[in-house]
N, C-alpha and C positions, 0 to 999 in steps of 0.2 A: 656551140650546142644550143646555142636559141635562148641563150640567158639573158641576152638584152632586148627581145622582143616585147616584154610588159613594159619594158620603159621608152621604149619606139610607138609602141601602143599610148600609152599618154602624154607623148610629146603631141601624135596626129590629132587624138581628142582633143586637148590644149588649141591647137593651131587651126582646128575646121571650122568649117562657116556654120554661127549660129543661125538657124534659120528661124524666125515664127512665122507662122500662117498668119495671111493678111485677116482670117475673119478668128482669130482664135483671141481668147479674153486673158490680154498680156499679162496685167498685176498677177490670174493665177496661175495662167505658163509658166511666167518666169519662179513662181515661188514652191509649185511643184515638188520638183527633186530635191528643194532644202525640206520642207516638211516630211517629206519621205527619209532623207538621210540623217535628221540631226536625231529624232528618237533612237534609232541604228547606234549612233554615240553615246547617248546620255545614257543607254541600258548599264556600261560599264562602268558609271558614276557609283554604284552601289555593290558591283562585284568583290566578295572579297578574294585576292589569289595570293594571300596569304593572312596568318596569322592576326599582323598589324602592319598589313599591307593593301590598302583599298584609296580609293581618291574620298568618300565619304562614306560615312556609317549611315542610317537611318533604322529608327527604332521597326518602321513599316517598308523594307527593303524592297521585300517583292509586292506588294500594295502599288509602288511605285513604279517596278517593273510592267507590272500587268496595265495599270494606266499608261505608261508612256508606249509603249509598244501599241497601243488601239489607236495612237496618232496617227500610225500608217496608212489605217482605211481612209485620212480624210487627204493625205498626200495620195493614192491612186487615183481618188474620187475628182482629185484638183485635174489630174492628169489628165483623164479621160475628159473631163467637164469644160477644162481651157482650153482644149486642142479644135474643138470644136470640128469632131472629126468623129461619123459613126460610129466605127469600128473600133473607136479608141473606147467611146463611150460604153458603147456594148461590154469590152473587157472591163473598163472600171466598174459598170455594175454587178456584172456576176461577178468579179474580186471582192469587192463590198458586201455581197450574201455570205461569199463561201469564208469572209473572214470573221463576219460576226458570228454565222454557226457555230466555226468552232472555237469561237473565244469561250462557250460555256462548257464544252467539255473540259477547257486546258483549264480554267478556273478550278472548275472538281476537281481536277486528278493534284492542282498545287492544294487544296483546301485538304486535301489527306496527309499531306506532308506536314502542313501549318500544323492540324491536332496531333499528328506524333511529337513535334519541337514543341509546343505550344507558345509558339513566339512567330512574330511577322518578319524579322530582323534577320538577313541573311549570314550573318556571323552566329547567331544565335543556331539558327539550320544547321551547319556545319557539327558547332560544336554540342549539339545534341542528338549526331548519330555514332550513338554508340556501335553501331554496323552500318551499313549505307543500308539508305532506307530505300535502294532497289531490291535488298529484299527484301524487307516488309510491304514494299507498296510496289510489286511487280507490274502489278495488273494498273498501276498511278503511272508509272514510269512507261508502259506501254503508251496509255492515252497520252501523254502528255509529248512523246517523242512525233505520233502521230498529227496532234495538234499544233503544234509548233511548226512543223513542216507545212504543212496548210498556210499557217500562217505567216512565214517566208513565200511563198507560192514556188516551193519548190516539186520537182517530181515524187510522187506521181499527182502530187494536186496543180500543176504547173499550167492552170485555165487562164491567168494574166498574159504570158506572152506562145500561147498556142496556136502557133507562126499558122499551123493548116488551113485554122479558121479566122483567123485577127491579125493578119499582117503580123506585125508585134507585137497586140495590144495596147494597151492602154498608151506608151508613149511612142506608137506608131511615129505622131507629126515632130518628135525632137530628134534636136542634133548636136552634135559637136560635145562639148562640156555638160550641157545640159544633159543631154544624154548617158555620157559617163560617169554623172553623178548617180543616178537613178541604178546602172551598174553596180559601183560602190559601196550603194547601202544594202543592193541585192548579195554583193559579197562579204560586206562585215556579217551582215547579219548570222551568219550560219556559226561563227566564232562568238557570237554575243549569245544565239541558244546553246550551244557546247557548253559553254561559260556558265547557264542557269542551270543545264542539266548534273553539268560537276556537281553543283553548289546543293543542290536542293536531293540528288538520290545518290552520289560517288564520295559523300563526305569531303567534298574541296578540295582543300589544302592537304588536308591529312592522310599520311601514307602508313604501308605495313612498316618501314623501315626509317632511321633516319629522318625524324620529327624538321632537322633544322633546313630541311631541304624542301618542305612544304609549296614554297612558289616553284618548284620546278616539279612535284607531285601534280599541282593543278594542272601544268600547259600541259603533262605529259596525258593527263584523264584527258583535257578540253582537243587536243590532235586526236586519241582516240575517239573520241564523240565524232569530232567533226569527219574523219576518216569513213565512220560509221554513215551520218548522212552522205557523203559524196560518194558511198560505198549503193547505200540506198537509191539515189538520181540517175546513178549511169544504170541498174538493174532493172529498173522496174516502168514501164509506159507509162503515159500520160493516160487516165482516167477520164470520161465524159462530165459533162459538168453535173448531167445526174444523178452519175453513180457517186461524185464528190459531197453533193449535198446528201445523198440517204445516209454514204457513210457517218458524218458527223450528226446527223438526226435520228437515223434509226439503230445506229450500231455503238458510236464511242459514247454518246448521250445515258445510252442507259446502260453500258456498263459504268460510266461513271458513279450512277447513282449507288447500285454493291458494293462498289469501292470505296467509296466516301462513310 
């Protein structure tokens, strides 16, 4: 049935020949896909998926979210910039616009959530929706679903590897491992946004039924989340880079502001 294909799949990656370009700027080739991937991990350092079930608490949960995750721009930026390859470059900088754009709508739409809980502390979020605060902050949970995907560079904002115009993009000149890493963080991540979107508008942990079942209330929200985005990627085209930048400037931007 094709079930051992992802693990034939990273035996080949494991075993292909790393290549670097003779004129590419090794220290940041090779360091790349780690900066890119490790923020991808550390997001669920502060997750909580249950109750008194998290790796650590912080008093400023998503403070730290929203920092670690803008690591990324400088893991693309390394990509494109060490490959020393135009077309790599080309994609890491409009990656780098279209991700800082909309880091200030996704900001707004969590700073709506922050003064409903009024606490930073994602255990705090949870247990201060009295109703998931998708609905009180529909119009929060819009932009921020919108932003978040941007910022994945997934469809329809998927201007990083838009094969028609950029080869690959940004890691056009890697291979092997190197390559597969850059994969990896491009796949955790959609289960690390699930994971903030539970937390911050689906009440987490907490279900209509059956309180002691909560870590199995969150995966089964963070599957529908993510169901949702990959529901989202296969439907909808890739957008020009233009119409990607107006929408986070002219459209999620100031609905943000009514919202907030």
């Amino acid at each position: 049935f094709g079930l051992l294909q992802p693990m034939a799949d990273g035996i080949k990656l494991m075993t292909k020949e790393d290549i670097t370009p003779d004129v590419a700027d090794r220290p940041v080739f090779a360091l790349a896909p780690i900066v890119l991937l490790v923020p991808a991990l550390l997001v669920f350092a502060v997750i909580p998926f249950g109750e008194n079930s998290f790796l650590g608490t912080l008093n400023v949960g998503i403070l730290f979210i929203v920092g670690i995750t803008g690591v990324n721009t400088f893991g693309i930026l390394m990509g494109g910039w060490g490959s020393r390859n135009k077309y790599a470059m080309f994609a890491a900088a409009r990656s780098v616009a279209m991700l800082m754009s909309y880091e200030v709508p996704m900001v707004l739409s969590i700073v709506g959530v922050l003064l409903l809980a009024g606490s930073l502390s994602m255990v705090d979020i949870v247990e201060a929706q009295r109703m998931p605060f998708i609905l009180l902050q529909p119009l929060g949970f819009f932009i921020f679903l919108l932003a978040i995907s941007a910022e994945m560079n997934r469809s329809p904002f998927d201007i990083v590897e838009a094969d028609s115009e950029l080869v690959a993009g940004f890691h056009t000149e890697y291979s092997g491992m190197k390559w597969g890493t850059f994969q990896l963080a491009e796949f955790i991540a959609p289960f690390g946004a699930a994971s903030i979107i539970t937390t911050l508008f689906l009440k987490g942990w907490e279900g209509p039924i059956l309180p002691s079942l909560g870590v199995l209330w969150f995966f089964l929200k963070v599957c529908f989340v993510w169901f949702v985005l990959l529901w989202i990627r296969a439907t909808l085209p890739r957008l020009r880079v233009d119409q990607i930048m107006g929408l986070g400037g002219k459209f999620l931007f100031p609905l943000g502001i009514p919202n907030l």
